[in-house]
C-alpha positions as CSV (number, residue, x, y, z in Angstrom):
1,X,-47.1,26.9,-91.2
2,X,-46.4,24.8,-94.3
3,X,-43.2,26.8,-95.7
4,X,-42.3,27.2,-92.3
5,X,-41.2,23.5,-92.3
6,X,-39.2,23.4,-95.0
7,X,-37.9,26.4,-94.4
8,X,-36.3,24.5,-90.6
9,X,-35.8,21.2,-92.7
10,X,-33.6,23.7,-95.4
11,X,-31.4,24.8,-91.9
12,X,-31.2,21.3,-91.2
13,X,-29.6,20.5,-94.5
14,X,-27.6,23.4,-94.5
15,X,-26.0,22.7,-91.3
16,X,-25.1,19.3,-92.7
17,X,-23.9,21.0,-95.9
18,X,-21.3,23.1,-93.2
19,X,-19.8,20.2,-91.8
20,X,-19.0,18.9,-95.3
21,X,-17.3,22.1,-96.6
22,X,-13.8,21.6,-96.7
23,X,-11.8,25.0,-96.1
24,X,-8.5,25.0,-97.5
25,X,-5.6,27.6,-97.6
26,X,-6.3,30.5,-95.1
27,X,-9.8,29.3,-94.5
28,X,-8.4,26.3,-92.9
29,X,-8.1,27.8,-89.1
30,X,-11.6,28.3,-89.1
31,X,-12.7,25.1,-89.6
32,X,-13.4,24.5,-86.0
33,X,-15.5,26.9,-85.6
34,X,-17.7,26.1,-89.1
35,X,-17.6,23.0,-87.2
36,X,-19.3,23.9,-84.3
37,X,-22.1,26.5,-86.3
38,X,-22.9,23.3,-88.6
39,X,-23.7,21.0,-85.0
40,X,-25.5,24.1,-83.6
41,X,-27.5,24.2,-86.4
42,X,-28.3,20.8,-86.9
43,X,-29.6,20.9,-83.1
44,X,-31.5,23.9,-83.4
45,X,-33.4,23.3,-86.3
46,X,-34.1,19.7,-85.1
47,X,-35.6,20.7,-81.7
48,X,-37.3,23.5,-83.4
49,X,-39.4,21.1,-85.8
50,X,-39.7,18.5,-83.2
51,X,-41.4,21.0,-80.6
52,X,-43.7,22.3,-83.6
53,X,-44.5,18.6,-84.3
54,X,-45.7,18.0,-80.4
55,X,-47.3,21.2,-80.3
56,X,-49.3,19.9,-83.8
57,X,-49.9,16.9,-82.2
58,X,-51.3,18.6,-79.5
59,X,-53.6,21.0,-81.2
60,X,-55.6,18.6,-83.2
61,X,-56.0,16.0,-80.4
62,X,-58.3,18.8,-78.5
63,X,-60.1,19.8,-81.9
């Protein structure tokens, strides 16, 4: 479950890491849409690691 982690906290960062790339020349129209996979990503990875940090929570309040 460990790697697991950073493996969502690496998604994270590389959805930041999207948002930051500036496309130039004939790149440049699809900056937008870069724009919107970076957000996604950011979102999906976050929820992702917050709901395994409940569920975590969770399990070792019953053990």
């Amino acid at each position: 479950m460990g790697s697991s982690i950073w493996l969502f906290f690496l998604g994270i960062l590389s959805g930041f890491a999207l948002l930051r790339v500036p496309l130039t020349g004939f790149l440049a129209p699809i900056n937008p849409i870069i724009d919107v996979i970076g957000v996604l990503a950011i979102l999906l990875f976050s929820i992702i690691l917050i709901f395994k940090g409940v569920i975590h929570l969770i399990d070792s309040r019953k053990s």
